[in-house]
Structure formats: structure tokens, C-alpha cells
C-alpha positions in Angstrom: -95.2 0.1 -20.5 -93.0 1.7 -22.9 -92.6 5.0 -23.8 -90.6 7.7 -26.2 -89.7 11.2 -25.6 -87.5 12.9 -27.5 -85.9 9.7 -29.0 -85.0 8.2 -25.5 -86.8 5.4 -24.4 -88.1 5.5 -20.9 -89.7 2.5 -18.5 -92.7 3.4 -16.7 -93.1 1.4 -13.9 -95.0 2.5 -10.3 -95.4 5.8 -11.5 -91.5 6.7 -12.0 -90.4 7.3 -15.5 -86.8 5.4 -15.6 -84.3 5.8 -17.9 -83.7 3.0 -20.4 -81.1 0.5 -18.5 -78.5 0.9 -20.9 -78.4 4.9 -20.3 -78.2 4.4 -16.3 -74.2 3.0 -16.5 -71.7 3.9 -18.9 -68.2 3.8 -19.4 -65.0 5.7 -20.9 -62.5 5.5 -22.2 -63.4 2.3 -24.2 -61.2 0.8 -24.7 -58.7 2.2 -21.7 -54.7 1.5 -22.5 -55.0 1.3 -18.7 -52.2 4.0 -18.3 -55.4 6.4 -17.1 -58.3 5.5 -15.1 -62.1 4.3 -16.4 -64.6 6.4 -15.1 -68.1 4.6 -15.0 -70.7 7.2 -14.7 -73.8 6.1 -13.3 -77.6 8.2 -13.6 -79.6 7.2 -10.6 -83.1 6.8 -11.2 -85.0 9.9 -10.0 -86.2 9.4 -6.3 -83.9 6.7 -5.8 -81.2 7.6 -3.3 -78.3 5.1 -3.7 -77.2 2.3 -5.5 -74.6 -0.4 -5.3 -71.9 -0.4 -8.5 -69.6 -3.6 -8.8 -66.5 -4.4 -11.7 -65.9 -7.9 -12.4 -62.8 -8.9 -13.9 -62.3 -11.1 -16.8 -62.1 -14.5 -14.5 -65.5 -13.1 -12.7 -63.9 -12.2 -9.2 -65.2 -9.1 -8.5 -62.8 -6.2 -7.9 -64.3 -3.3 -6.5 -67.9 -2.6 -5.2 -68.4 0.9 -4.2 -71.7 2.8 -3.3 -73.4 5.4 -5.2 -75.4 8.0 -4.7 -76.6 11.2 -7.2 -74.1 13.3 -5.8 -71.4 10.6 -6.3 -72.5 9.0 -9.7 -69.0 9.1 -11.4 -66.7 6.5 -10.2 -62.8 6.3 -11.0 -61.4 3.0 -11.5 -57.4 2.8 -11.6 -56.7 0.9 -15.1 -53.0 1.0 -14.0 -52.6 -2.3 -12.5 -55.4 -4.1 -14.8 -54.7 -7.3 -17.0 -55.8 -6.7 -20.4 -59.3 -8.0 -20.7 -63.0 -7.6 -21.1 -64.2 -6.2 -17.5 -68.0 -5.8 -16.3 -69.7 -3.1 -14.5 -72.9 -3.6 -13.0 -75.4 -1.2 -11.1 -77.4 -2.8 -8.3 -80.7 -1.6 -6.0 -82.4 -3.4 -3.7 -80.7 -6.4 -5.1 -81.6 -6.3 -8.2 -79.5 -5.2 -11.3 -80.3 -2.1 -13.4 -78.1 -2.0 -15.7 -74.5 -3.0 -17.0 -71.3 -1.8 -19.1 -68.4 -3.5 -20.3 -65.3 -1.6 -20.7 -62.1 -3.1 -22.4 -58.2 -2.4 -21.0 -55.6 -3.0 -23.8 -52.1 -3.2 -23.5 
């Protein structure tokens, strides 16, 4: 079931309204010069209490996978030593994903 308040579509499921996946992860800055870090900033749905947040590199090797809860939702990734290239985020609970955000580093 789908519903709309105030222009934001929300998932209904088991009695939980969800945010729509696409607002649970984001990204910025995007594109990064990686001089400065990307922060991916995560919304936990309400009632869940952690959640696992993994960046892929370009190849697909995954380069960090950190844990996050609501207190901890915004995550700093060091750009610095990044190849250029189109990198994934993805946010995972009970092994399955919620959502995912691509961020680009330029040089």
C-alpha cells in the first residue's frame, strides 16, 4: 500500500509508515572534488534500531561497511584518497537492502 502526505510518499507495510527508499540514504557533496569528505546521511525507519551502511567503489569491492543507528545516522567518508569514479552507497537491515545513493568523486 501506498500512501501521500504532504507530498512525500510513504510505504505502509506491518503497520509502520516507512519513508520512501530513496529519502532513507542520501549523499553530499555530489559530486565531491574529494579534497573534503562525503557525508551519507542515513533516516532509520522509525522503530528500527540499527542498520548496516556499505560504499562500493567503481570496480565493486566494497570499501567501508560501518553500522548505523538513529543516533549515528550521518557517516563521513574520507574522499581524500578516492579514485575518480561513480561510488555506491547502500543501506542494509536484516539483510535486505533499503535503499541506495550514488555519489560521484572528480578530480
Amino acid at each position: 500500500m501506498v500512501s501521500s502526505t504532504n507530498h512525500s510518499p510513504e510505504f505502509v507495510h506491518d503497520e509502520l509508515a516507512l519513508p520512501a527508499a530513496n529519502e532513507l540514504l542520501t549523499a553530499y557533496p555530489n559530486p565531491s572534488d574529494g579534497k573534503e569528505p562525503v557525508y551519507l546521511v542515513a533516516q532509520l525507519p522509525e522503530g528500527m534500531e540499527q542498520a548496516i551502511l556499505r560504499v562500493v567503489d567503481p570496480a565493486g569491492r566494497t570499501i567501508t561497511q560501518t553500522s548505523v543507528t538513529p543516533r549515528t545516522g550521518i557517516v563521513e567518508v574520507a574522499a581524500k584518497g578516492m579514485a575518480a569514479g561513480l561510488y555506491s552507497a547502500a543501506l542494509f537491515a536484516n539483510g535486505v537492502q533499503l535503499s541506495a545513493a550514488k555519489f560521484e568523486v572528480i578530480r
